[in-house]
N, C-alpha and C positions, 0 to 999 in steps of 0.2 A: 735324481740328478747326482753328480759327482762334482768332486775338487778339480779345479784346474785351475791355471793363471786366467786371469780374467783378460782381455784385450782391449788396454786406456779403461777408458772412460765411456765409450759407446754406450747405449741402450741395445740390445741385441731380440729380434723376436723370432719363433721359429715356427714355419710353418708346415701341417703335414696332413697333407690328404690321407684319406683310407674308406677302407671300403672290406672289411669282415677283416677284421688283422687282430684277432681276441689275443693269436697266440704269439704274436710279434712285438703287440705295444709293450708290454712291460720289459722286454728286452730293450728297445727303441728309448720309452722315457727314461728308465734307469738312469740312461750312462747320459741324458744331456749335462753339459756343463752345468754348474750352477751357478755360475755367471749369467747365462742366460734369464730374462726378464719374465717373459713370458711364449708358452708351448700352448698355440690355436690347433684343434685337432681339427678340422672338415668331415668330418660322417658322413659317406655318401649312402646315408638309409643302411646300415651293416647290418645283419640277422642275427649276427653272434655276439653282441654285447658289447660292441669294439667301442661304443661312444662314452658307455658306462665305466668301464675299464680307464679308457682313458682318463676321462673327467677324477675318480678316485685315483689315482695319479698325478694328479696337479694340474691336467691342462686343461686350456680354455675347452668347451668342446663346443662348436659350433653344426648342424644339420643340412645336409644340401641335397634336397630329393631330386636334384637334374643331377643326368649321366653328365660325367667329363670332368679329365682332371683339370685342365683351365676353371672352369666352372667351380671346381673342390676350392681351388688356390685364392680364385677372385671373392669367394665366401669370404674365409677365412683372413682373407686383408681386408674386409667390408668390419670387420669386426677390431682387426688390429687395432692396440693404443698406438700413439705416435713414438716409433722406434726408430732410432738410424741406421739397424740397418736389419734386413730380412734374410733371414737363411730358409730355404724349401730344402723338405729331405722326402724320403719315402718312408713308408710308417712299418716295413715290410722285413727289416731289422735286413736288408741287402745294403745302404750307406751305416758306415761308421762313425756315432755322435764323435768319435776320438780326434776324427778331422776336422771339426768344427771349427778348432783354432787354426788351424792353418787356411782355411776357408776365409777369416773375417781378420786376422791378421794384417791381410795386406793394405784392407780396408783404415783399419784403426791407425797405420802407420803413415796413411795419406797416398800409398800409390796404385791404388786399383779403386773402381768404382763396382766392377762386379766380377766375379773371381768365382769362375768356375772348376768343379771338384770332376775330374779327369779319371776314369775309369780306364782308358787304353794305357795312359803314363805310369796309373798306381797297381796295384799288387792286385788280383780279381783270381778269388777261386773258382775253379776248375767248375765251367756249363755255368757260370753266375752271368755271364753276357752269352746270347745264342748266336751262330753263322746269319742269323740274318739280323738283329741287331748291330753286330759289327758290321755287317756290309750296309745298312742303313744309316750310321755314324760317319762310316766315310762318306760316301754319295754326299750327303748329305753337308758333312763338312769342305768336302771339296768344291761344291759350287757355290757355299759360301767366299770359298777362299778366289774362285775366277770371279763374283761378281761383286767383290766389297772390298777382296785381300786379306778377311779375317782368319786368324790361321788356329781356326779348331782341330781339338782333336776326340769331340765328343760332344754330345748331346744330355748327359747323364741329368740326373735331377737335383743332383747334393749342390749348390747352389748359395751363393751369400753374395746380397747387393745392395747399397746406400738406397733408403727411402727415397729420398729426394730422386735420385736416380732412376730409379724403379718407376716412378711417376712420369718421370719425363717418356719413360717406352711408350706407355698408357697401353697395355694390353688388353689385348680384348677376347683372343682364342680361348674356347671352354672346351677344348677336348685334347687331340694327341699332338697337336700343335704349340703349344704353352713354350715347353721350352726353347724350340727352334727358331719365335715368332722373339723372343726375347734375346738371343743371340743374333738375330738378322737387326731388330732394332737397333742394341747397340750397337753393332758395326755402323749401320747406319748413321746413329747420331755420334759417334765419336768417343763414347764411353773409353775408360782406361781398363782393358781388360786382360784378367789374367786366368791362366789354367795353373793347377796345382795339382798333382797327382794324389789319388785316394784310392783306400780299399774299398772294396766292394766283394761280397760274399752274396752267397744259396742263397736266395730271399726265403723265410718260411711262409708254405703256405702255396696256394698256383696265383699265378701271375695272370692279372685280368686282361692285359695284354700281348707278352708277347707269347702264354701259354695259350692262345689260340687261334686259327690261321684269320680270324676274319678280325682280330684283333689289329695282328701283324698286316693285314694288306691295307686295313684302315687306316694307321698308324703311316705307313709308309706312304700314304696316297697323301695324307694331310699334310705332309713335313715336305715334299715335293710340292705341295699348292700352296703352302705359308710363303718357303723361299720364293716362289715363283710371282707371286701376289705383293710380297715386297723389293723385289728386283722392279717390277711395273710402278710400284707410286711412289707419288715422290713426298717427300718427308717422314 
């Protein structure tokens, strides 16, 4: 972990799925704030040591032999102590712990409820988002925005949101759904939400998702049935 300003008073927790990322985590846990409370790692069964690794590192490490990053996320909060607020990152050293605080800032200062880390706004090295990820962020944010008015501009996973908060979504998606089902909620219930622009880099390592086409068409089918399935119910 590293020095930073801490932000107020909050308890901060951080959540991070993974699945074979031996040669990511130590980049990843290095640089979290040390502000930060406590680091739940979710081990989706890795073969390369990644929970091991973790845990000698400081974090919680928690096991989740079901596929799906929903599934990864809803572990690792089944375990969380009580924090006020929850930051998701990826364990893949592709989000920057360095925006952390810009993340839970708005939070600490009383004007945002969940404050999402924007990848199209912030600085992204060169093939770090693929042609069809971008075109899946838009779609994606723009029917958000005809059927709610919420005016995303990404889907990304670096993410910081008030417990309490977070509860009230009561998510339930365990796969490539997670983030899109949590951005349709809060529009839904009213949350005060914000985007802040963040880097994002080459993830080390292949990508479980969008580094493969059945990844990518699964990925894209579930974030079309999430919005679709909550434009239909009501609450």
């Amino acid at each position: 972990m590293n020095n930073a300003v801490a932000p107020g008073d909050l308890s901060i927790g951080v959540v991070i799925p993974v699945k074979n990322e031996a040669a990511a985590l130590p980049v990843v846990l290095s640089a979290i704030p040390d502000w930060v409370k406590i680091v739940v790692v979710a081990d989706g069964q890795s073969s390369d040591g990644s929970g091991k690794i973790a845990r000698d590192l400081g974090a919680v490490v928690v096991t989740e032999p079901r596929h799906g990053y929903g599934r990864a996320c809803l572990t690792a909060l089944s375990v969380m102590p009580s924090m006020d607020v929850i930051v998701f990152m990826d364990g893949d050293a592709s989000d920057d712990p360095a925006d952390m605080l810009a993340l839970v800032a708005p939070i600490a200062d009383g004007a945002a409820d969940l404050v999402l880390g924007s990848r199209t706004l912030g600085k992204r090295e060169a093939g770090a988002l693929t042609p069809q990820q971008l075109f899946g962020n838009w779609l994606a944010c723009l029917l958000m925005r005809w059927i709610w008015g919420a005016r995303y501009t990404d889907l990304g996973p670096f993410r910081a949101i008030r417990r309490d908060a977070l509860s009230r979504l009561a998510l339930t998606d365990e796969n490539y759904g997670w983030t899109v089902e949590m951005q349709a909620r809060a529009a839904k219930h009213g949350l005060r939400t914000l985007e802040v622009p963040v880097r994002y880099r080459r993830r080390i390592g292949a990508s479980k998702i969008s580094g493969t086409l059945r990844g990518v068409i699964g990925a894209g089918v579930k974030i079309l049935y999430v919005i679709g399935r909550e434009a239909l119910r009501q609450g």
